[in-house]
DRENKEGU-33956 format. One record per residue (C-alpha): residue in one letter; x, y, z. Coordinates in steps of 0.05 Angstrom, whole numbers. Layout:
N
 r     px     py     pz
 a      X      Y      Z
...
***
This chain:
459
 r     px     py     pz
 x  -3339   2302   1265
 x  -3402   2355   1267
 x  -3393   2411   1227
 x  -3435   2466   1231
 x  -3462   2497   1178
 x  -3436   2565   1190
 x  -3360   2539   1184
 x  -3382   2493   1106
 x  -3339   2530   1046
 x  -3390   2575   1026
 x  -3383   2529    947
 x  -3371   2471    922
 x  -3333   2476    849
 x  -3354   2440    797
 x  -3295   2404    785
 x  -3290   2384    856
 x  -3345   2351    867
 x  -3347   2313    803
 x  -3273   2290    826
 x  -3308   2262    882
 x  -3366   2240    855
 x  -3335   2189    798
 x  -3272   2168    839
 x  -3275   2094    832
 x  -3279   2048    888
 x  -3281   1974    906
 x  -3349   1944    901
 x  -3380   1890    939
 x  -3414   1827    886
 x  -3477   1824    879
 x  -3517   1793    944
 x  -3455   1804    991
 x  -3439   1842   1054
 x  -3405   1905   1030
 x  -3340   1918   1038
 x  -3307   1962   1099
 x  -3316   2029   1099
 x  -3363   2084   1127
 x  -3440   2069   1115
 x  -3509   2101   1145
 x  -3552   2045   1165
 x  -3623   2060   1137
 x  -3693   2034   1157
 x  -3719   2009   1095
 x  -3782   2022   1123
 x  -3777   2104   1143
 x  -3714   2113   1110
 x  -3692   2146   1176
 x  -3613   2130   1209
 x  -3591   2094   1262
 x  -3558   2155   1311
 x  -3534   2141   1377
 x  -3576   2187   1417
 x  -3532   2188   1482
 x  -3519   2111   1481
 x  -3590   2094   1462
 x  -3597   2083   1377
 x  -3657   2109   1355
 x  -3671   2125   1277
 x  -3660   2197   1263
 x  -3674   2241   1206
 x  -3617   2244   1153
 x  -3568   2296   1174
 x  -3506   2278   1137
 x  -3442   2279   1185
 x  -3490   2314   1242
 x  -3524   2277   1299
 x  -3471   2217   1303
 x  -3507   2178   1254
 x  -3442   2145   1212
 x  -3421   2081   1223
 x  -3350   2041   1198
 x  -3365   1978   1186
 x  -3309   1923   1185
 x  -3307   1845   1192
 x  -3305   1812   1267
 x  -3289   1733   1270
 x  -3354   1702   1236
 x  -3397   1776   1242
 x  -3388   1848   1230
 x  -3385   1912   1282
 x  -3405   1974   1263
 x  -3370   2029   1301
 x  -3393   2103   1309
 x  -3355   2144   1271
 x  -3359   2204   1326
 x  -3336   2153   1387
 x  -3280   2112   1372
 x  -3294   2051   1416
 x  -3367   2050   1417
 x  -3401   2008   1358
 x  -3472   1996   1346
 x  -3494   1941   1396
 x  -3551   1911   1445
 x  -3577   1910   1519
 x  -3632   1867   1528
 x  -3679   1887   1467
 x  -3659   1956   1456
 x  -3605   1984   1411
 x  -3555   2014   1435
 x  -3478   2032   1433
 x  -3439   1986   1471
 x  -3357   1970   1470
 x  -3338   1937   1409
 x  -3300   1899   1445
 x  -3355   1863   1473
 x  -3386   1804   1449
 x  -3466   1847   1439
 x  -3430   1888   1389
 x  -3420   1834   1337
 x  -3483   1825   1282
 x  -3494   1777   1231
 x  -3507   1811   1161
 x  -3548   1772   1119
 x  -3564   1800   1048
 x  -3656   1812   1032
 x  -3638   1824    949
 x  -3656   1890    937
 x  -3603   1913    970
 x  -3627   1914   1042
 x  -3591   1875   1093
 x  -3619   1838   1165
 x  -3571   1856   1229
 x  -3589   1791   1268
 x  -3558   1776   1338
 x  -3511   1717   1312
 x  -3539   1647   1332
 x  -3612   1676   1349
 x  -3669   1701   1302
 x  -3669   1770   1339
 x  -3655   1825   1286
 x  -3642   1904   1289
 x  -3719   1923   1280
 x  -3753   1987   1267
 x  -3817   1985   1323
 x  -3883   1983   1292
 x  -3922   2049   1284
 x  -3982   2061   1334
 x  -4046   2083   1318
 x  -4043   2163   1302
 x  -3966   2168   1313
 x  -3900   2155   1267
 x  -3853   2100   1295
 x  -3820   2110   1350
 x  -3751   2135   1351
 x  -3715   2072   1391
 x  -3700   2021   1363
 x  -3707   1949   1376
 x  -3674   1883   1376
 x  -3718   1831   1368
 x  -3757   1777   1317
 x  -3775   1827   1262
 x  -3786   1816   1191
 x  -3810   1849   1127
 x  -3786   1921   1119
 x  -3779   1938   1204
 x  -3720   1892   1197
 x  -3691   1906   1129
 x  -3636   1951   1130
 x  -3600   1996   1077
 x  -3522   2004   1086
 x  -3517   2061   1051
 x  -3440   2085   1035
 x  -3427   2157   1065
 x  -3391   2176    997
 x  -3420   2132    938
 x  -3375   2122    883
 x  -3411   2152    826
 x  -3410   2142    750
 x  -3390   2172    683
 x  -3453   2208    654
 x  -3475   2181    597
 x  -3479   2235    526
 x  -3544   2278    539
 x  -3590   2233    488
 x  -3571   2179    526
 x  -3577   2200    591
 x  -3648   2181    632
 x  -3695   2222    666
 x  -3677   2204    726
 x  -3600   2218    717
 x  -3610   2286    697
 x  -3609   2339    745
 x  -3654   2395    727
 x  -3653   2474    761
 x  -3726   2481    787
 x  -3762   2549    814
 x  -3796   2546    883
 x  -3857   2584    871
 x  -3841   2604    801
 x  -3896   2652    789
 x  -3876   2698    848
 x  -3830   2745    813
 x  -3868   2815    809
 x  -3848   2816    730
 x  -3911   2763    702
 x  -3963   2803    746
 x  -3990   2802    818
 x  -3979   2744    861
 x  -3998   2754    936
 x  -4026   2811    979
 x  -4002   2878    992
 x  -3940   2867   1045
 x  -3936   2796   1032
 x  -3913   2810    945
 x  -3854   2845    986
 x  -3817   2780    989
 x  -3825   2748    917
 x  -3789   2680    918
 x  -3757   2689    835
 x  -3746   2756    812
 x  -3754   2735    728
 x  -3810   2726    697
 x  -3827   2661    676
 x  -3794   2664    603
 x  -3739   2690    625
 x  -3725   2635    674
 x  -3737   2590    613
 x  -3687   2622    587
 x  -3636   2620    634
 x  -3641   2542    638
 x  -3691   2534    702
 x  -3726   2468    671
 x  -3769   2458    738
 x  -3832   2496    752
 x  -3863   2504    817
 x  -3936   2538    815
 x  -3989   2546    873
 x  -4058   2549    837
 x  -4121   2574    870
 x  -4189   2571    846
 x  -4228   2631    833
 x  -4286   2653    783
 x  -4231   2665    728
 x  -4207   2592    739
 x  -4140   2568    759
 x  -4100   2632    782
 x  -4022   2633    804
 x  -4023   2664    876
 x  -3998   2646    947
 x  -4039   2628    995
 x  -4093   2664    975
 x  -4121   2709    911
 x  -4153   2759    951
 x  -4131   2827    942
 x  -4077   2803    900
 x  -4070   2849    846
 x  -4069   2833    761
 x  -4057   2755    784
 x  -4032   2711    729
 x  -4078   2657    700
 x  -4042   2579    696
 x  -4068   2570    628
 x  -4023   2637    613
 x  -3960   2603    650
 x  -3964   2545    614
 x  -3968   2572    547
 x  -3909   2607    563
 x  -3870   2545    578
 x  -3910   2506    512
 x  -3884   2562    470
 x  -3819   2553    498
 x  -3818   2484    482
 x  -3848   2486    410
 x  -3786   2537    406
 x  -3733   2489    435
 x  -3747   2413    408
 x  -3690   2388    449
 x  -3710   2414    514
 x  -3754   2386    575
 x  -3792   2417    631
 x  -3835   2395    689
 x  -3887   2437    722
 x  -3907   2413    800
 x  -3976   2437    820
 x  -3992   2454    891
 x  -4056   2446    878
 x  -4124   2476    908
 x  -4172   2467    853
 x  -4225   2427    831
 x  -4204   2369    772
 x  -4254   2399    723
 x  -4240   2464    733
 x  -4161   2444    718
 x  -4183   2413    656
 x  -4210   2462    632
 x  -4150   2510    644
 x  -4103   2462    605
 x  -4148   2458    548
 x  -4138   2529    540
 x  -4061   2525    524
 x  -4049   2517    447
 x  -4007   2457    432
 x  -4002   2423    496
 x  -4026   2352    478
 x  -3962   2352    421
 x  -3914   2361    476
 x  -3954   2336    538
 x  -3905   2262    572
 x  -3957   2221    602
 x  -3908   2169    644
 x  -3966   2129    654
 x  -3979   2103    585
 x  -3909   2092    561
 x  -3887   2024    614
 x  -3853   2082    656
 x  -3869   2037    716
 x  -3842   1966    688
 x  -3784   1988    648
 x  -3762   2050    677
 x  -3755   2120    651
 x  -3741   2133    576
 x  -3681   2173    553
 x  -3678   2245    532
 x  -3666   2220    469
 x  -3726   2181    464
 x  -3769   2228    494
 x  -3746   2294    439
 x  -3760   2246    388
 x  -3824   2227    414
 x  -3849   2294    431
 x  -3861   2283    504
 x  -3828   2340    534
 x  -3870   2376    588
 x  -3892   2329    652
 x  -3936   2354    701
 x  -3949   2340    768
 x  -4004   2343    823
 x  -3989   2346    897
 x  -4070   2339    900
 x  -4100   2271    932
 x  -4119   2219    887
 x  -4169   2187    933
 x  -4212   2256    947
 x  -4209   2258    857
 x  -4233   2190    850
 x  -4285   2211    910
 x  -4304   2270    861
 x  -4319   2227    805
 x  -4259   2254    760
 x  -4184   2236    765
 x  -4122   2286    746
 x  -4082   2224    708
 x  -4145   2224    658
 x  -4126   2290    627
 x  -4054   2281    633
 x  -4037   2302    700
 x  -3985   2256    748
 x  -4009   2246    821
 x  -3936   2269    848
 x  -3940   2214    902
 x  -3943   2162    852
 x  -3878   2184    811
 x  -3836   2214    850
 x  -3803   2225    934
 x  -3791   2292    958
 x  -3756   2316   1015
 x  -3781   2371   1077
 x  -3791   2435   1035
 x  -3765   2486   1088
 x  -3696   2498   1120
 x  -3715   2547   1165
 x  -3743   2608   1184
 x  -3714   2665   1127
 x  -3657   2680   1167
 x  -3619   2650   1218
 x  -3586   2586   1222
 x  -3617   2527   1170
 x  -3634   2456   1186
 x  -3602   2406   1133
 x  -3636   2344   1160
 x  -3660   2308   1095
 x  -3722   2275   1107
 x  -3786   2255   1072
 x  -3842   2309   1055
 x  -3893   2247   1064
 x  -3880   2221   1120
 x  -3921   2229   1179
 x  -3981   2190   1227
 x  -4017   2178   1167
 x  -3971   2172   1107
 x  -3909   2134   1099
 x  -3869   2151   1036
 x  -3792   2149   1050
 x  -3744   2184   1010
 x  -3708   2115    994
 x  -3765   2084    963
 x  -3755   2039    895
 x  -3797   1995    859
 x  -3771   1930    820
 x  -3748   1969    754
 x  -3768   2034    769
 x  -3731   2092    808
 x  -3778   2155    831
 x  -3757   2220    809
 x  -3724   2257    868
 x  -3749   2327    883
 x  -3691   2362    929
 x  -3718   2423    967
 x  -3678   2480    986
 x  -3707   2538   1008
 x  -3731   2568   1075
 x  -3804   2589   1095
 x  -3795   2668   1069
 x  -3749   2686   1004
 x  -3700   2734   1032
 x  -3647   2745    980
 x  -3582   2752   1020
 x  -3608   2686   1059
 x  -3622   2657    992
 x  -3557   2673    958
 x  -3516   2646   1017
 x  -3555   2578   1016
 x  -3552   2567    942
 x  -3485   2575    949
 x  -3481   2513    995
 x  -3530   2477    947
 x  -3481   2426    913
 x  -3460   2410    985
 x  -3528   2395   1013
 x  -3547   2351    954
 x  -3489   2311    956
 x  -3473   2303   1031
 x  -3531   2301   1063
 x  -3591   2288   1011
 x  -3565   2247    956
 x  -3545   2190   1016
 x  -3602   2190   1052
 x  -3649   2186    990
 x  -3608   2133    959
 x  -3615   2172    887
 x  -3585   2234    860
 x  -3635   2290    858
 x  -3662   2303    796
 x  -3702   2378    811
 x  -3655   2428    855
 x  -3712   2470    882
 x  -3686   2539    910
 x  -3713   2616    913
 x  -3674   2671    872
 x  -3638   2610    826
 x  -3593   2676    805
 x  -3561   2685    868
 x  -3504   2645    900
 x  -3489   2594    841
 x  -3554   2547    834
 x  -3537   2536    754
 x  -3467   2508    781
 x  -3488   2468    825
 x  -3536   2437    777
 x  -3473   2430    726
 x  -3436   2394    775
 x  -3486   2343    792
 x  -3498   2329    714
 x  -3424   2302    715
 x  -3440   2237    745
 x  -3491   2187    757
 x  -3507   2150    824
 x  -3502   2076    832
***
């Protein structure tokens, strides 16, 4: 059933969702089709949904239970249909070699599920080699929206059958609990908040995204940073957009010491700053070696088997010291190009770490767009939100926040934040987020819905 936005419980409690989130369930062993029940299917490839599109299927940007894109799945003789969940009747079939919805009564709405290993699955037509396949990408384009049945392989025809409510897992004591289990509140545009200094031209400040300063955000748990640095003679200065006629602008270095302080303070605590990033590599270096005790607390992923063994507990990482990770969104190519790379001086390339999702929902008021789907994914960059790695999961940066911070608008969708995450982003990422990104994180219950998704973990 859709459900517009307008008509969602304006919260989700706490005690609710983590109900829902660690009710147990049957599960399928390991390298078996899973059991009945209500599932997305998920290109492995774009991490987009099958939808029926008016009886064609086509792969579709996450939208939760919008846009007809959940399927029942149950056993039929030797194969499996998979039935829309918004037409009773019509299951996920073929014509020829399109995808489409046909009756499942009929015999081109049976498919043969065969397990990949990493939990991907191949939808073959039973007694041919013909497969539910994702078409290939053309030159300067995405791939297309239909989708195919024919002799695909590799990751156009490897599926993900994701469940429409995972069952999640106790959460583990904090020391124990990994990096990427945690769920940390995170800032959009943390340095836009009229108390630290100046942060955009005259007209534009109007709108500041946080309204506390940086250390007091610190101090009312926000754990996630996001800062827009610009270069200018002075160096690496917080502004948006631009630094022009932005008045007493903040410098990074000064931001950072802030949160370095912080942490020297707190010994149990962790933070991560994201960078959108517009300066040169030497000129960041510099900035950082201007902050006084960043190397004691500075987590450098990369030299700690991150990669191989997966992340390291917060445990392990207080008693080590690492407790500030940074990120770049800047390209590693153009800094090798330059002749000096970010990771050198202890700053992550945010591609290589982590998946992120759309950042806007929307103008600043008016109706929002839910649709979870990949920040980096476009003609020229494929990076779905469901990508893993053998023994490594990326860190999951949720966005939620519209293109202007307009506090009523803000305070309304932060109120709706636990709901977002757990309906419509956590499935179609395949991971639990671990930054909730918002504007005005005081406004409509962001620190709840943070709470509640530290209650469980996801499979």
């Amino acid at each position: 059933m859709r459900t517009p936005h307008a008509l969602l419980a304006t919260a989700v409690t706490t005690a609710a969702l983590a109900a829902a989130a660690v009710t147990p369930a049957p599960a399928a062993p390991a390298d078996a089709v899973p059991l009945p029940g209500t599932y997305y299917v998920q290109s492995a490839a774009t991490g987009l949904n099958a939808a029926d599109a008016s009886g064609a299927v086509e792969q579709h940007r996450p939208r939760g239970n919008e846009d007809r894109q959940q399927w029942a799945l149950r056993p039929d003789g030797a194969g499996h249909l998979l039935e829309n969940t918004d037409t009773p009747g019509a299951c996920l079939g073929h014509a020829g070699d399109r995808a489409r919805t046909v009756s499942c009564a009929s015999a081109e709405a049976r498919w043969l599920i065969t397990p990949l290993g990493a939990d991907r699955y191949a939808l073959a037509v039973p007694g041919t080699d013909r497969r539910l396949t994702v078409a290939p990408k053309p030159a300067g384009a995405t791939h297309p929206a239909p989708l195919s049945v024919a002799g695909g392989a590799g990751d156009l025809a490897a599926w993900y059958l994701t469940p429409v409510d995972a069952p999640g897992g106790p959460m583990p004591p904090r020391e124990e609990r990994t990096l990427d289990q945690v769920t940390f509140l995170t800032a959009h545009n943390a340095y836009a908040n009229g108390v630290d200094g100046g942060f955009a031209p005259p007209f534009v400040d109007l709108f500041p995204n946080q309204s506390r300063g940086i250390e007091q955000q610190l101090r009312d748990g926000v754990r996630g940073f996001m800062l827009d640095i610009h270069q200018t003679p002075d160096g690496a200065i917080l502004c948006h957009n631009s630094c022009t006629l932005v008045r007493r602008p903040v410098a990074l270095w000064v931001g950072l010491q802030r949160i370095t302080d912080f942490l020297r303070a707190h010994p149990d605590e962790f933070v991560t700053v994201f960078l959108e990033d517009y300066v040169d590599p030497g000129v960041l270096r510099a900035e950082l070696d201007r902050v006084q005790g960043l190397p004691d607390v500075l987590y450098r992923p990369d030299r700690t088997g991150v990669r191989e063994n997966g992340w390291p507990t917060m445990g392990e990482l207080a008693a080590a010291g690492h407790r500030l990770l940074i990120f770049t969104d800047h390209s590693k190519d153009a800094d090798r190009s330059a002749g000096l790379t970010r990771d050198t001086f202890g700053v992550m390339y945010q591609r290589d770490w982590t998946v992120e999702n759309y950042w806007s929902m929307g103008p600043g008021i008016g109706s929002s767009d839910w649709s979870c789907h990949s920040r980096w994914y476009d003609a020229h960059t494929t990076i779905p939100l469901t990508r893993t790695e053998p023994g490594f999961r990326p860190l999951f940066v949720m966005n939620h926040f519209r293109d202007a911070a307009v506090a009523s608008t803000a305070a309304t969708d932060n109120a709706k934040l636990a709901d977002r995450a757990r309906r419509f982003c956590q499935p179609a990422a395949r991971k639990k987020p671990t930054y909730l990104a918002v504007d005005r994180y005081e406004l409509g219950g962001a620190t709840a819905a943070v709470d509640a998704l530290n209650t469980y973990t996801y499979p």
